[in-house]
SESE-483350 format. One record per atom (N, C-alpha, C): x, y, z. Coordinates in steps of 0.2 Angstrom, whole numbers, plus 2048, in hexadecimal, padded with zeros to 3 digits. Layout:
# residues N
XYZ...
//
This chain:
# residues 387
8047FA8008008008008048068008048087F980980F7FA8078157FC8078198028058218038088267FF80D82680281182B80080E8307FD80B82F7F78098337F28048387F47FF8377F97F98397FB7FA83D80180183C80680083F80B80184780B8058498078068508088008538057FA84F8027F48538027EF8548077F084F80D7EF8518137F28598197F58598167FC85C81A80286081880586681680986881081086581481486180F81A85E80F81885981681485681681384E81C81584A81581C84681781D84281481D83C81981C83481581883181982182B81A82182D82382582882582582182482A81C82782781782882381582B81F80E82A81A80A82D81880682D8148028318137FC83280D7F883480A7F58308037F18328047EA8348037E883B8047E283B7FD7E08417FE7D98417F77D58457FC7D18497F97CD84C7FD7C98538017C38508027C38488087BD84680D7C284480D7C783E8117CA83B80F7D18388157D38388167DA8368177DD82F8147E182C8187E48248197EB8258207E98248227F48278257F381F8217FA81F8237FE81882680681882B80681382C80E81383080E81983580A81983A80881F84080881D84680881F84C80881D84D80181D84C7FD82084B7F782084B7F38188457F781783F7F38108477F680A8477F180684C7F37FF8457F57FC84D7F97F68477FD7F28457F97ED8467F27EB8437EF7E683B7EC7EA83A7EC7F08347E87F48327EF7F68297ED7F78277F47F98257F18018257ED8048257EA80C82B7E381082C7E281482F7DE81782C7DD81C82B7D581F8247D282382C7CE8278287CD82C8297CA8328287C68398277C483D8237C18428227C784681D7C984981A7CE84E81D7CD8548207D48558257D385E8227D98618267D98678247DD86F8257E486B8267E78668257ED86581F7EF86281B7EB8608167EC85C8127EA86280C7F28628087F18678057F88677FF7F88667F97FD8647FB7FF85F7F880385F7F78088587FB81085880180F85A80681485A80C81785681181885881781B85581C81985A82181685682681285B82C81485883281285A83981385883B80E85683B80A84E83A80484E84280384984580184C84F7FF84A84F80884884E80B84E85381384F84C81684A84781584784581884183E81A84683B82084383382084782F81D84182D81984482681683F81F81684381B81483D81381784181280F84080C80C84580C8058468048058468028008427FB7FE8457F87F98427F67F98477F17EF8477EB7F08457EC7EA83E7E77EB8387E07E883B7E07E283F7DB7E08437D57E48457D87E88487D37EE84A7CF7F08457D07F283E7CC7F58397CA7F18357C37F28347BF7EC82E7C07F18287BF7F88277BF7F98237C67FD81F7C77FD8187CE7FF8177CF8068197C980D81A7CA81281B7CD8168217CB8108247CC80F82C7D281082D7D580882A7DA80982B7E180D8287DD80E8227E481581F7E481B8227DE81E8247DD82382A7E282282E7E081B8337E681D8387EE81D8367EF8198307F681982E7F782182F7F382382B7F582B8297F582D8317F182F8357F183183C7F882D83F7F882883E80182984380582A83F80582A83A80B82B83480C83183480683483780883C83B80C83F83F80A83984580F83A84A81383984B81883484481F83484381F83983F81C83D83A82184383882084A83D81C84784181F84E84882484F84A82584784C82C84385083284784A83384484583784883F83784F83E83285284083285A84083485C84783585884A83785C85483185F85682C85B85482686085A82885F86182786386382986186A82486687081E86786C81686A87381286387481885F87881485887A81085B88280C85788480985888A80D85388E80C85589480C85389A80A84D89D80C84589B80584289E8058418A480A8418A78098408AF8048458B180684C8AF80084F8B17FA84E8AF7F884C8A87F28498A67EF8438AB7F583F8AE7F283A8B27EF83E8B77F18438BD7F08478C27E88498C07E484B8B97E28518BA7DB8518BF7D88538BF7D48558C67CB8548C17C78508C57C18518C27BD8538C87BD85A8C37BA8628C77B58638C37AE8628C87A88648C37A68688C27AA86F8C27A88758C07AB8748B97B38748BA7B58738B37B586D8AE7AF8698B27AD8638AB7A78698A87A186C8AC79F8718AA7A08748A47A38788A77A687F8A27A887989C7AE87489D7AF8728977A986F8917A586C8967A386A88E79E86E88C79C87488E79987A88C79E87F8867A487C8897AB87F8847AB87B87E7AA87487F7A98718787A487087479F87287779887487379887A86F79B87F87279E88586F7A28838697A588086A7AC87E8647A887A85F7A587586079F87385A79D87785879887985C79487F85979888485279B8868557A188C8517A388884B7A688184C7A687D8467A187D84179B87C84279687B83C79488183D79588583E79188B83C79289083578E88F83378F89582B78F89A82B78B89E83278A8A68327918A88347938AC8317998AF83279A8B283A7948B683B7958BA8417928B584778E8B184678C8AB84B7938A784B7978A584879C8A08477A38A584D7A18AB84B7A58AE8507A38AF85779C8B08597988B185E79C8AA86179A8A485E79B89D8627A089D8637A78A08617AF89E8637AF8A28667AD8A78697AD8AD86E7AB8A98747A58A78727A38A28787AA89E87C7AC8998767AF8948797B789A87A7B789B8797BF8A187B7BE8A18837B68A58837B78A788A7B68A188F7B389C88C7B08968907B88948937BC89388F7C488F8907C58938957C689A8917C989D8967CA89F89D7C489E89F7C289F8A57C28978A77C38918A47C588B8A67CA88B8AB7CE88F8AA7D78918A97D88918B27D28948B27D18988BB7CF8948BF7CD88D8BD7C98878BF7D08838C27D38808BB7D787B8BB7E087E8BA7DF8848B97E88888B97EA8818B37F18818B67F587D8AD7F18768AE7EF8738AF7EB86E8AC7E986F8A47E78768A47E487689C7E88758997F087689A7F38768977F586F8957F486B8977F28668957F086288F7EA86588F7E486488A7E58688847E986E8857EB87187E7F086E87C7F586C87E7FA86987C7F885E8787F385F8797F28578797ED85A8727EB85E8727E786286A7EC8628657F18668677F58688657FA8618627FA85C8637FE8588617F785485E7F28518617EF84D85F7EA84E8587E785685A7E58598577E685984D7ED85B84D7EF8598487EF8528427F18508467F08478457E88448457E48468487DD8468457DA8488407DF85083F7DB8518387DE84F8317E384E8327E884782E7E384282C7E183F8327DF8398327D583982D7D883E8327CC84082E7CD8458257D38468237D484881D7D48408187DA83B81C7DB8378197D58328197CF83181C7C982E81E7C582F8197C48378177C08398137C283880C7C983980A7CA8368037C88318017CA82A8067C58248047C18228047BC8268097B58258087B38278037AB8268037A68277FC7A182C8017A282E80779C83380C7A183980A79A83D80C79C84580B7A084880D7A684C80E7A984E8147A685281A7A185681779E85681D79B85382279984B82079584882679D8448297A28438267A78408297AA84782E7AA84D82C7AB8518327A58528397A085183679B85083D79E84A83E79E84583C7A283D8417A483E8467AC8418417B18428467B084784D7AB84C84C7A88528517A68508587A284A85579D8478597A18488617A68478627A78438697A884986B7A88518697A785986B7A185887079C85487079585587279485087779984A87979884687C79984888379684788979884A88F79C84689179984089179A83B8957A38378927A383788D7AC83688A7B283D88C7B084288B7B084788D7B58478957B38458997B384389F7B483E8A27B583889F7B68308A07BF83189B7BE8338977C48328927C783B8907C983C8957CD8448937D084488D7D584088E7DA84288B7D98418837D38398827D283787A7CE83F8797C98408807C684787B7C984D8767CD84D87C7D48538757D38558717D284D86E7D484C8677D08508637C984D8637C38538617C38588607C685D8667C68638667CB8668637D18628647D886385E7D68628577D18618557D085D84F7CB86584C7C78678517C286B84F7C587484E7CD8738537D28798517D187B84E7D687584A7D88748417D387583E7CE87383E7CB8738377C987D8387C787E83E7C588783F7CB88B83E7D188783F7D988E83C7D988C8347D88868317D588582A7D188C8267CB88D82A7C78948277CC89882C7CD89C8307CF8A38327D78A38317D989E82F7E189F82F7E38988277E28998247E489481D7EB89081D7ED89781F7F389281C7F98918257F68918297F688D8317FB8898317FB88182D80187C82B80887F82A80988482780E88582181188582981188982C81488C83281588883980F88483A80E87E84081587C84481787983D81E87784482487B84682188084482888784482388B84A81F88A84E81C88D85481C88985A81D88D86081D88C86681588A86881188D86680988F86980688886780288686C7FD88186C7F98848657F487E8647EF87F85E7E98848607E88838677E28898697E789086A7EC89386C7EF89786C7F08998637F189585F7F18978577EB89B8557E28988587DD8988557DD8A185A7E08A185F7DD8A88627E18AD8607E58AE85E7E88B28587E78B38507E48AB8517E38AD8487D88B08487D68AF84F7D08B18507CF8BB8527D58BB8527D88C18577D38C385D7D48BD8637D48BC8687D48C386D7CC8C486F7CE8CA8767C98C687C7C98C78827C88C68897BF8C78857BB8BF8867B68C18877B18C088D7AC8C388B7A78C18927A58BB8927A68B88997A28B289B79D8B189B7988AC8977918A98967908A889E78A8A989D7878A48A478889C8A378A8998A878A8908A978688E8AD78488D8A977A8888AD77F8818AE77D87C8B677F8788B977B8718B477F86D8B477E8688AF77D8628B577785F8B77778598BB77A8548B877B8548B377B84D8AD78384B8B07898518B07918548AE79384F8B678F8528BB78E8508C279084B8C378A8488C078883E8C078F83A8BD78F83E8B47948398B479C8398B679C8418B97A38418BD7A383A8C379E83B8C679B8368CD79F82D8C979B82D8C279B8288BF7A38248BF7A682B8BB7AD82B8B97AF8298C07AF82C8C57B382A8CC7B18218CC7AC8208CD7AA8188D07AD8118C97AD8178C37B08108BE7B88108BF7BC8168C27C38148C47C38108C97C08118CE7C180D8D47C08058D27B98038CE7B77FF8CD7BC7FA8CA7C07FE8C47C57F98C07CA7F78C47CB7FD8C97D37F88CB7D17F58D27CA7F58D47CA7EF8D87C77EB8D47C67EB8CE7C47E58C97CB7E08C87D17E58C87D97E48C67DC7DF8CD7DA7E08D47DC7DF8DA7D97D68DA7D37D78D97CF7D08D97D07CC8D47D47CD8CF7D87C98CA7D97C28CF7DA7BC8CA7DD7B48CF7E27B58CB7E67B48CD7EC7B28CA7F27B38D17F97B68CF7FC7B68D38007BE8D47FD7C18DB7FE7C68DB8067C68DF8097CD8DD80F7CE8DE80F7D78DE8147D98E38157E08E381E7E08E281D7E48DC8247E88DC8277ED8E182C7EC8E282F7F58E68347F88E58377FE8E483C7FF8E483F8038DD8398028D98398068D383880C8D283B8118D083C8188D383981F8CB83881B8C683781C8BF83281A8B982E81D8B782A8198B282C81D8AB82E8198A883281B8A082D81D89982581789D82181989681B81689881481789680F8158948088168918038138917FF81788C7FA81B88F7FA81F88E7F88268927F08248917EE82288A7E582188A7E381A88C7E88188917E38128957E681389D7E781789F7E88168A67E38198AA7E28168B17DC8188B67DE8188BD7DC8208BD7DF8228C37DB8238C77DD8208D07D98228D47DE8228DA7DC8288DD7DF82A8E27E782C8E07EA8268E57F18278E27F281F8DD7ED81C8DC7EF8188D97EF8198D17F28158CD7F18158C67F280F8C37ED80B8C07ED8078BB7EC8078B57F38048B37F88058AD7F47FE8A87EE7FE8A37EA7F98A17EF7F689B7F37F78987F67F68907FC7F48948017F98948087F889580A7FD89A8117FD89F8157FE8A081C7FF8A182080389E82880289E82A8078A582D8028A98318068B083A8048B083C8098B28448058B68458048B98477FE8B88467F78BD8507F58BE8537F58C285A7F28C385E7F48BE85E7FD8BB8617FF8B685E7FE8AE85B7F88AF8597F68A98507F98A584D7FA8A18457FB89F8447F789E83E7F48A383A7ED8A48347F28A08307EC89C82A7EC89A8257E889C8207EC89E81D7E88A18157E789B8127E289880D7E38948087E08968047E189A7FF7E08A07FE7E48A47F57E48A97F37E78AC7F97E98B27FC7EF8B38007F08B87FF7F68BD7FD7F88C47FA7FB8C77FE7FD8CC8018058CC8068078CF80380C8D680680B8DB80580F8DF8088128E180781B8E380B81F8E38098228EE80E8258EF80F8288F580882E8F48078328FA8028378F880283C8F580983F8F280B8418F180C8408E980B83C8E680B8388E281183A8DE8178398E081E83B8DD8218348DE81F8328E382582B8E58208248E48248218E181F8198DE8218148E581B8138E881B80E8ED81C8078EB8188078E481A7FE8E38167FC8DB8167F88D88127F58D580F7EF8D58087F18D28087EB8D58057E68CF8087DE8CE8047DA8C98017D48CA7FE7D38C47FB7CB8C67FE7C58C08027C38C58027BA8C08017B68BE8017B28B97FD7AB8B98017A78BE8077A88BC80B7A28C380E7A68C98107A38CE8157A78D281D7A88D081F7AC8D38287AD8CF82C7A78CF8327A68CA8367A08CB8387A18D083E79F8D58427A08D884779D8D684E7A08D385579E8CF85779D8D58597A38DB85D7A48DF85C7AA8E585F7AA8EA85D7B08F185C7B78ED85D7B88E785B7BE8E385A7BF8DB8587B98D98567BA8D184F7B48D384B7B98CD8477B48CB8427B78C68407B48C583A7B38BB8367B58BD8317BB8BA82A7BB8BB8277B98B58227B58B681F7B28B081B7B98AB81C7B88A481D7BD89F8207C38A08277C48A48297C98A48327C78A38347C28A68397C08A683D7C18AF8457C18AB8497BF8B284B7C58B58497C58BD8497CE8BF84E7CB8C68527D28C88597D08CF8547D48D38547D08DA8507D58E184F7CF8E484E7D38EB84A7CC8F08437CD8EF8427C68F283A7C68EF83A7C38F98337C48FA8317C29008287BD8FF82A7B98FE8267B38FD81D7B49018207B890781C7B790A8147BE90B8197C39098137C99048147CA8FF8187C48F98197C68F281A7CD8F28207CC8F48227D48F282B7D48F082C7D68EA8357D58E78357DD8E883B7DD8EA8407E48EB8457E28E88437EA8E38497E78DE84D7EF8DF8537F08DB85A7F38DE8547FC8DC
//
C-alpha cells in the first residue's frame, strides 16, 4: 500500500514515514530503511514492540504501528495509518508542545470546571457549523470566555488539555482528511462524525484526555477559515493550537455567560469516581498470584489513555516500563502502582500472576511473563525488593 503520494495533500510537505501493519503473527513495515528498494514491504513474526496503535522507535527509526485487526474497513484503517504517520513526522519536525502526563494523571474532577467545560465545547461545535458570519463569531466569544475563566477553576491543568489539542489535534485532522478521501459520504457528515464526542458529557469526563482530541480537531478546522494558511508556520511556533486560533480570532477579554448548573455533569462526575474505584478493586480480586514490588523509584513509560486513577493509586491497564535494577523492565499487563500521599514517591507495585515466582537463589528469581529479576523476595507478603 503505497501513501506517500497522498500525504502532503493532507498536510503541506507531511511526508509519510515509515510504517507498520501487523496482527498477533506478523508484521509488514513499509517505507523503512529496512525494506530494499526493489520490495515495497518486509514481513516478520510479531514482537514486544508492536503494541497498539502508536509510534515507536523501531531499529533507531520512528515508525507509526498499527494493528489491522481492529479495522474492518479499509478507510479506517488508512485514516489511522495517516494519523500516526503524523505523529512520526512531528517526531521528525522536533515538535516538542507535548503535555504533561503525569499531570494529566493528577487532574482533579472539579464539578464546576466539568461545568463550564462542556458548556465550552458546546460553544466550539456550535461556532464550528455555524454559517452566520457574525453568529459563528458570537459562539467563539462564548467559548474564549468559557476557557478562560476555566483557567481560574483549574490554573495550569488547562494547560494540559491545550497541549494534548495541540499535538493530537493535528493528527486528527490528518486522519479525518485521509477518511474522507476514501470514503463515498460527504465531508460534511464525516466532520459531524468526528464532532460528535464535542457534545458527549459523559466521555468528556470519563476519558479527558481522548476528549482533546475533538476539540483539537475542531481548532484546525476553525484556523482553516480565520487563518488559511496556519500549517505553513505550525512547527516554527511555540503557542498551543488554542493560543493560534485567539490571535488569528483577534482575541479580547470577554464577558462571562451565565452557567446554569447541570445535574446530569454531577452524576456522571459521581459516576466517574465509583467506576475508578470499582476497576481496581476489580484488579485486587484477580485469582492468580499476587506480588508487590518495591524499591522502584521511576516510571519510563506508559499509555496515558488507559490508566485509572484513584486516590493515590494508579492502574496501569495496557503496559508499563519502570527502572527496575538499572535495567527497563516492561511490564505488559494490568499493573497498579502506589504512590506515598504526596504522590511523588512510588510505594510499590503491585501484580497478579498466574504462577508464583521461581526461586534460582537467596536473590534471583523469574516472574512468570516478565522474566529474571535480582532482589529479595519475602515469601511470606509476596513482596521482592529490588535494588
Amino acid at each position: 500500500m503505497n501513501l506517500s503520494h497522498t500525504a502532503e495533500s493532507y498536510w503541506p510537505r507531511f511526508s509519510l514515514a515509515a510504517y507498520a501493519l501487523y496482527d498477533d503473527d506478523t508484521v509488514y513495515l513499509f517505507n523503512h530503511p529496512l525494506v530494499q528498494k526493489e520490495v515495497d514491504f518486509v514481513s516478520f513474526p510479531t514482537t514486544k514492540e508492536f503494541m497498539g496503535d502508536t509510534l515507536i522507535l523501531y531499529e533507531g527509526v520512528p515508525t507509526a504501528i498499527v494493528h489491522m485487526d481492529r479495522y474492518e474497513r479499509f478507510q479506517s484503517l488508512y485514516s489511522m495509518v495517516m494519523h500516526e504517520s503524523f505523529h512520526a513526522y512531528q517526531y521528525i519536525q522536533e515538535e516538542h508542545r507535548f503535555p504533561d502526563e503525569v499531570q494529566g494523571m493528577t487532574y482533579p474532577l472539579n464539578g464546576e470546571n466539568a461545568q463550564i467545560r462542556q458548556l465550552e465545547r458546546m460553544a466550539l461545535h456550535d461556532a464550528l457549523f455555524e454559517r452566520n458570519p457574525e453568529e459563528k463569531r458570537a459562539r467563539l466569544r462564548t467559548f474564549f470566555s468559557l476557557r478562560e475563566h476555566r483557567r481560574t477553576v483549574v490554573g495550569d491543568f488547562l494547560d494540559y488539555e491545550l497541549k494534548i489539542e495541540t499535538i493530537e489535534g493535528p493528527a486528527w485532522y490528518v486522519e479525518l482528511k485521509a477518511y474522507a478521501h476514501q470514503s463515498a459520504c460527504s465531508y460534511e457528515s464525516i466532520v459531524k462524525k468526528y464532532s460528535e464526542k464535542l457534545l458527549d458529557k459523559k466521555n468528556s469526563i470519563h476519558r479527558l484526555r481522548g476528549s482533546c482530541y475533538s476539540s483539537g480537531l475542531a481548532i484546525c478546522l476553525l484556523l482553516d477559515e480565520f487563518a488559511p494558511s496556519w500549517k505553513e508556520t505550525f512547527f516554527n511556533s511555540n503557542q498551543t493550537m488554542y493560543d493560534l486560533l485567539k490571535v488569528a480570532f483577534h482575541y479580547n477579554v470577554p464577558k462571562l455567560p451565565s452557567i446554569p448548573t447541570d445535574t446530569e455533569i454531577e452524576s456522571y462526575i459521581a459516576e466517574a469516581h465509583q467506576t475508578r474505584i470499582a476497576e481496581i478493586d476489580s484488579f485486587l480480586k484477580q485469582s492468580g498470584y499476587h506480588i508487590l514490588i518495591k524499591g522502584i523509584t521511576k516510571i519510563k513509560g506508559f499509555d496515558p489513555m488507559n490508566v485509572v486513577i484513584s486516590a493515590n493509586r494508579r492502574l496501569h491497564k495496557t503496559f508499563l516500563k519502570v527502572e527496575m535494577n538499572d535495567d527497563i523492565v516492561l511490564f505488559q499487563q494490568p499493573v497498579l502502582v502506589e504512590y506515598a500521599d504526596n504522590q511523588s514517591k512510588i510505594v510499590a507495585l503491585h501484580l497478579v500472576l498466574d504462577q508464583r515466582p521461581i526461586i534460582h537463589n537467596e536473590n534471583t528469581f523469574t516472574l512468570d511473563g516478565i522474566g529474571v529479576i535480582t532482589g529479595i523476595y519475602d515469601d511470606r507478603t509476596h513482596t521482592l525488593t529490588v535494588k
